[in-house]
N, C-alpha and C positions, 0 to 999 in steps of 0.2 A: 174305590175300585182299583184292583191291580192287572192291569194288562202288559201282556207278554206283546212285542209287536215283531213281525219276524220279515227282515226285508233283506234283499241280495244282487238286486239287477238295477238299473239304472230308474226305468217307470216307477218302479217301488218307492228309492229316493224321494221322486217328486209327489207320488203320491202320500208318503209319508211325512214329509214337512207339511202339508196341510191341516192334518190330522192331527200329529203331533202338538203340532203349534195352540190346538184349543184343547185336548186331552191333557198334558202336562200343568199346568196351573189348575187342575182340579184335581187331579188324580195322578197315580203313579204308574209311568209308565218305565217296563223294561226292554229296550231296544237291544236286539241280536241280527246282527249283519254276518251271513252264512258267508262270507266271501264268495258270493257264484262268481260276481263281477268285481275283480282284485285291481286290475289296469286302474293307476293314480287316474285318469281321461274320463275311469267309467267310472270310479266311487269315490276317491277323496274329493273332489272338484266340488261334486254335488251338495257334500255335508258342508264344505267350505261356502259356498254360493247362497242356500237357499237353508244356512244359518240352522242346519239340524242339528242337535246333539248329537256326541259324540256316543257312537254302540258301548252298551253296557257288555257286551260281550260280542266278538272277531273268531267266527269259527274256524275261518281262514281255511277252507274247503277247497276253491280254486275248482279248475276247471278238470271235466274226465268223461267218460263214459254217461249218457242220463241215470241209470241201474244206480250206480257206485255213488256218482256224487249225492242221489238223493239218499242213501241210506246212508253216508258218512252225515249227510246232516242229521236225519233222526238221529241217530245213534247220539250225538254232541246236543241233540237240543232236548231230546228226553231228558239227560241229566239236568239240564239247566230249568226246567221244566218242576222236576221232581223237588231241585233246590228252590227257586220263587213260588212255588204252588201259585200262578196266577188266577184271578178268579174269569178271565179271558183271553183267547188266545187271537191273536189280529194277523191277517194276512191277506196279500195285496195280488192282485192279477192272476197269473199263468205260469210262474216260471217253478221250476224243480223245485226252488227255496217255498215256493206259497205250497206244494206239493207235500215238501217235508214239514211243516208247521199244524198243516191239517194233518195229516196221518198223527202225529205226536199229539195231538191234540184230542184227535179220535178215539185214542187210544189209553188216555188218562183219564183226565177230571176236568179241566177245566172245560167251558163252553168257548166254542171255533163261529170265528166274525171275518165273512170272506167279503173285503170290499175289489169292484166289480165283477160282482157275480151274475154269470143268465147269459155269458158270454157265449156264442159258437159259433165258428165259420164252415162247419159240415165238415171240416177233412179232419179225418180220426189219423191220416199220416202222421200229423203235427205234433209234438210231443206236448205244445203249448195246451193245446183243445183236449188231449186228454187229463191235461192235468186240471184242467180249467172244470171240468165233468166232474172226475173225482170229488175236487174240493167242494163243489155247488154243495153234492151229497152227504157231506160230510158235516157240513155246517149248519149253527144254531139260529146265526143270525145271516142274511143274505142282503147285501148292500146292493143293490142291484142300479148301474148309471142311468139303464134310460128306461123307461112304459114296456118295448119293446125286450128287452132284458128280463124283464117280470114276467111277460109274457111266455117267452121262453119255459124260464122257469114253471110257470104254470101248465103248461104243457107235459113236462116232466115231471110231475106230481109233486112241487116243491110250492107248497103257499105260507106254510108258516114260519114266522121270523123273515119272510119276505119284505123289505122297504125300497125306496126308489129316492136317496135324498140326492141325484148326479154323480157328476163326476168331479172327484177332488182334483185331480189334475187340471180342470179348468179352475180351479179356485186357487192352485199356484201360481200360474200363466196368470191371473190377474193381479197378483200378490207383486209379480217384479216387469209387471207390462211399462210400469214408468220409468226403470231403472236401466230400460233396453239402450234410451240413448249415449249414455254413459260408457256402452260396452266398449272393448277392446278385444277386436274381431282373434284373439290370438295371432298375431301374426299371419294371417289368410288374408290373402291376397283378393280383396272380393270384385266384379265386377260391379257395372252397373246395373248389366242386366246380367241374369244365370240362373240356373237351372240347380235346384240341391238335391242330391240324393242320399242315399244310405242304401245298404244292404246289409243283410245280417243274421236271417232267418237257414238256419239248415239244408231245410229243404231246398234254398239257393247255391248258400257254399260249398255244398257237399258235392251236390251236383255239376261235374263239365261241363256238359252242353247248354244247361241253362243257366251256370254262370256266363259262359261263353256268350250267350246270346244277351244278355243283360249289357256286360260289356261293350257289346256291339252295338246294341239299341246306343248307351248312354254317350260312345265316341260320333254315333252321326247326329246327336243331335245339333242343329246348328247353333245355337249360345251356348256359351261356355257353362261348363259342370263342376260344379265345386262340391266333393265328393270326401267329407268324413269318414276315416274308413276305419272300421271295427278291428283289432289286430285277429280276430280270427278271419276276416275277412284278405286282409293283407296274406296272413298264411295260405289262403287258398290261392288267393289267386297266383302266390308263386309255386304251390304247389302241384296247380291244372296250366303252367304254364303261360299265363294270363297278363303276367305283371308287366312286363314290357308294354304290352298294346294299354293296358288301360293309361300304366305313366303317361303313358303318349297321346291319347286322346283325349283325359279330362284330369281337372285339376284334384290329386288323390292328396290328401291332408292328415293329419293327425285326430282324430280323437276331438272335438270340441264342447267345451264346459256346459252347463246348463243355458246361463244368460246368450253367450255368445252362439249357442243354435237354435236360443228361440229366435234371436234377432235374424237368424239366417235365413231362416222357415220363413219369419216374416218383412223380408225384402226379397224372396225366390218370385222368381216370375212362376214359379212350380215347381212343386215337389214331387220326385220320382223316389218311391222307398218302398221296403219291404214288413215295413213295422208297423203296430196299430198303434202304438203312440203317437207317431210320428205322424200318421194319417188323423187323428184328432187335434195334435196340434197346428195341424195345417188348416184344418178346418175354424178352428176356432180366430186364427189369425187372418183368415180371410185370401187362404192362399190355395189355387187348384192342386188335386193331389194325380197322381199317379202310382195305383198300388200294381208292384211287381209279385203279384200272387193273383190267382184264380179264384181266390175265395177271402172274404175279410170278416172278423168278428162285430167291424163297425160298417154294417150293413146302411143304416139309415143313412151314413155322410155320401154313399153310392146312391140311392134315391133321389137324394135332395140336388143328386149334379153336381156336387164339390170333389167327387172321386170318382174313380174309373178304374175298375181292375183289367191289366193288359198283360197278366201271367211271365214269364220270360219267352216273349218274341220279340227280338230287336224292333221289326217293322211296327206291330202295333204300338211298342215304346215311343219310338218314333212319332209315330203319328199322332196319338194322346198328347203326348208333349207339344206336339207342331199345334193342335187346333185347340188346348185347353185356356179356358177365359172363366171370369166368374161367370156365375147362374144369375140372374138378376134377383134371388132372396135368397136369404138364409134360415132356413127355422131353429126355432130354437129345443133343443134336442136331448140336452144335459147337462139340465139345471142353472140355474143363474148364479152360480161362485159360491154359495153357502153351502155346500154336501159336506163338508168337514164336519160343521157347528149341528148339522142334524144324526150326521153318523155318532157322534160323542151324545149326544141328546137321546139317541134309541137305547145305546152302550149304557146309560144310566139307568133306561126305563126298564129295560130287561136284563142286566146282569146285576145289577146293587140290589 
């Protein structure tokens, strides 16, 4: 079997060395890294860390407009496409790159394999969630992480090539969980106790006021905040005027590698972010979350009490963070660390 695997953003990476790692020893895989995500912090680290091969092809896309950047990738992965004739085309989450790999794919010959599929947070704002739509539709086979995912799907008229083998992201997170004591925190200065955040999502940076107000939640919380900051993130905030107050109120950092922010996520007294990776690996590490959004794809870790959406209002940031404790159970939600070895195993049963 020859699969095309089309990854560009940071989740992809990780989701992609799972995958990888049981695909390649049976079969031929072609990796293409659309460049979304260029920053060494966001994409060499990763390949380096978590031992991925090196992309068979650097579309070296880089960042623009959603419009522009997604059709400069079709346009560069049709060709590449037209050259491998893959007999499958793999693509990972939500972002523009999973975007452009389904359209290309749609639009050819080969059969399109969207792993976490069935995903949606209701807001059609998001550029994530419509791309997340699109590609459901588009595709042959539907990797779907959790029961509730399927279900999803089944609702929207999508059952067949429907499967549910988890989420590979938990099966990397187990892959270097013993490797965490080792780390070296990059140079971060870590407390004992603190608070990690992220932000990153558009609909935050773009926006003043509820950058403004995020800021402000994360400067009163009382532990310190140790605060990974995206460079699109850093440009906003100097751009809305921001940058001063947040220097000053929580500890703002560089960019941190794969290892050195699982270990961060899992010594946070909590996590405050705007990402759903980020809110899954929090969960899985046994760590409270705090989603800065009004809505999440990963609805169930909100159920279960491991998460709390508190949108950008300082005060309820605040407060979430001030009373958040574990739940006294966990369920188990997406799958026990084998989703890689079952995704490769459907890939044989329906594409060979």
């Amino acid at each position: 079997m020859n699969v095309l695997s089309v990854v560009g953003a940071r989740p992809q990476f990780v989701k992609a060395a799972a995958v990888s790692q049981r695909l390649r020893p049976r079969h031929d895989e072609t990796l293409v890294h659309t460049g979304q995500h260029y920053d060494p912090e966001l994409s060499r680290v990763f390949f380096e860390e978590l031992e991925l091969d090196e992309p068979d092809y650097n579309l070296e896309v880089g960042s623009g407009p959603h419009a522009r950047q997604t059709a400069e990738m079709m346009a560069r992965l049709e060709r590449i496409v037209t050259d491998e004739r893959p007999d499958v085309v793999l693509v990972y989450g939500d972002t523009n790159s999973t975007l452009a790999g389904a359209l290309v794919a749609a639009k050819t010959s080969p059969s399109l394999a969207h792993v976490e599929a069935g995903l949606r947070s209701g807001d059609m704002r998001m550029p994530e969630e419509v791309n997340r739509i699109l590609t459901d539709h588009c595709s042959d086979l539907l990797f779907a992480p959790s029961r509730d995912a399927a279900r999803t799907l089944e609702r929207e008229g999508i059952a067949d090539g429907v499967s549910v083998p988890g989420d590979v992201m938990y099966d990397t997170l187990l892959e270097v969980r013993d490797r965490l004591d080792a780390v070296d925190p990059d140079g971060i200065d870590v407390p004992d106790e603190y608070v990690l955040a992220t932000v990153h999502r558009a609909g935050n940076t773009d926006d003043p006021d509820r950058l403004s107000e995020i800021v402000d939640g994360l400067c009163r919380i009382p532990q310190p905040v140790v605060f990974p900051a995206h460079p699109r993130t850093v440009d906003a905030l100097h751009e809305h005027g921001l940058w001063a107050r947040a220097a000053e109120g929580i500890d703002v950092v560089d960019p941190a590698g794969y290892l050195t922010f699982v270990q961060l996520v899992s010594e946070a007294d909590c996590v405050a972010t705007d990402s759903g990776g980020v809110q899954k690996e929090a969960f899985y590490l046994d760590t409270p979350c705090v989603t800065l959004r009004e809505t999440t794809e990963w609805r169930e870790t909100v159920e279960a009490g491991w998460n709390v959406l508190v949108g950008a209002d300082a005060g309820r940031i605040v407060d979430a963070v001030y009373t958040a404790a574990d739940p006294p159970s966990k369920p188990d939600l997406y799958g026990n660390g084998n989703a890689a070895e079952r995704i490769v195993a459907e890939l044989e049963r329906e594409v060979e």
